[in-house]
N, C-alpha and C positions, 0 to 999 in steps of 0.2 A: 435421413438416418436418425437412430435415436439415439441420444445421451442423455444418460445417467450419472448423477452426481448427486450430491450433497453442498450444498450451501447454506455457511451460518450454521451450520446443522438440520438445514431442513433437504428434505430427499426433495432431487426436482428430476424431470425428464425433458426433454427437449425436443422437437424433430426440426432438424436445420441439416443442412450440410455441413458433414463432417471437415470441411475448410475452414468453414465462419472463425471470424478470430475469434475470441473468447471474449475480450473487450468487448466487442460489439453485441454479441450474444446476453452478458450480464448486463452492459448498459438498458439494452434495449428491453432487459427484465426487472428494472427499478433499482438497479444498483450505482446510483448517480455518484456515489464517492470516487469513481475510476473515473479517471480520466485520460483522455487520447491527448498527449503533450506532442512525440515527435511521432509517435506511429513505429520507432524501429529503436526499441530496446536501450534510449541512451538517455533519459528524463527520469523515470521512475514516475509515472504521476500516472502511470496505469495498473500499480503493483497492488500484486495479490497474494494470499498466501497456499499454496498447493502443496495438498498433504506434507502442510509444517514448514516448508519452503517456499523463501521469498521470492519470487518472480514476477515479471514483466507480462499482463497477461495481451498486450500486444504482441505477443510476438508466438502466442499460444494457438495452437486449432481446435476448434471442439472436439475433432477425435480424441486431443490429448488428455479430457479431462475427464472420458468416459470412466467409471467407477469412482472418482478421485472426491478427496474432501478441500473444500475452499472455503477459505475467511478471507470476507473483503471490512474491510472502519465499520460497515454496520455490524458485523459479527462481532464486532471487538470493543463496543463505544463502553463497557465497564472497565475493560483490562487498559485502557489505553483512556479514560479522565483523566485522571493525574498529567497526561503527557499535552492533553488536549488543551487543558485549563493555562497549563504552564506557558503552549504557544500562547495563546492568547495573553496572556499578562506580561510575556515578555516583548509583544510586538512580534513575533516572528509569524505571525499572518501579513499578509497584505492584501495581493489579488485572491488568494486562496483557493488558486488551480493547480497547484504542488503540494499542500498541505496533505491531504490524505495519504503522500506517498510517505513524504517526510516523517508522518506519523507514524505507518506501520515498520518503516526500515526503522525508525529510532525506538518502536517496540522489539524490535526482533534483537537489536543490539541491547539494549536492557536485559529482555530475556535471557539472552547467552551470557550477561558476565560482564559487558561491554567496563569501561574504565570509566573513570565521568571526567578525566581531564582533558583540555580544548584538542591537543595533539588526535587523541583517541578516538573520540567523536568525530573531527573534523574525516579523519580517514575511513570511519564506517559511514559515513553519509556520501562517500564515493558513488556514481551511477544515480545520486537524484540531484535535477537541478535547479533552481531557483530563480528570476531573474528579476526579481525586487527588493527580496530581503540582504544582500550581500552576504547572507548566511551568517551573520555572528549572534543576530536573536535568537536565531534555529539551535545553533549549538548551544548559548547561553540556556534555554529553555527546556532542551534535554539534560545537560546540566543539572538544572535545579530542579527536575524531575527524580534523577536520580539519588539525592540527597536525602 
């Protein structure tokens, strides 16, 4: 089947079967900031943004994305400095196989408004998980992104 989309803003078409996860689809097209953490929608370190909305694109089929616009961290590496620079100078990298998720969910909450105190943060970073930094870089670093 063919799919049609937009990625980063560029028009791409595909022929894969309309099953293929979507993950596997952009990976396997040079989009190496996703990443396969659990495979079933509970890490975030596969997220992406589909038409403006933040989702897990494990758990997406390519059917789903016929017509649709996606930003994945390369789409965004302007909008989202500031957040990147900040992990990094606060430690909130380590193995940096959740990073790219981290990034764009703690974009999307900036985006909308989010609050910059630890309660705030800590509760929109729900559904990504981490298993090195204990999270208080990660929020210290959106934090002082938002400042």
């Amino acid at each position: 089947m063919q799919i049609k989309c937009t990625i980063n803003k560029q028009k791409r078409v595909f022929e894969c079967s309309p099953t293929k996860r979507v993950l596997d689809l952009l990976r396997e097209n040079g989009l190496t900031s996703i990443k396969e953490g659990c495979g079933g929608g509970e890490c975030g370190a596969c997220s992406i943004f589909l038409d403006g909305k933040l989702v897990n694109s494990c758990l997406l089929i390519a059917l789903q994305i016929d017509n649709k616009e996606i930003l994945t961290l390369e789409g965004l590496e302007k909008e989202t400095k500031n957040l990147q620079e900040n992990f990094g100078r606060c430690g909130a990298i380590q193995c940096g196989f959740c990073t790219s998720g981290f990034i764009l969910r703690s974009y999307d909450y900036i985006k909308d408004g989010g609050r910059a105190d630890e309660e705030s943060i800590k509760k929109a970073l729900d559904g990504n998980l981490c298993r090195c930094t204990g999270y208080q870089k990660i929020v210290e670093s959106i934090a002082k992104s938002m400042k």
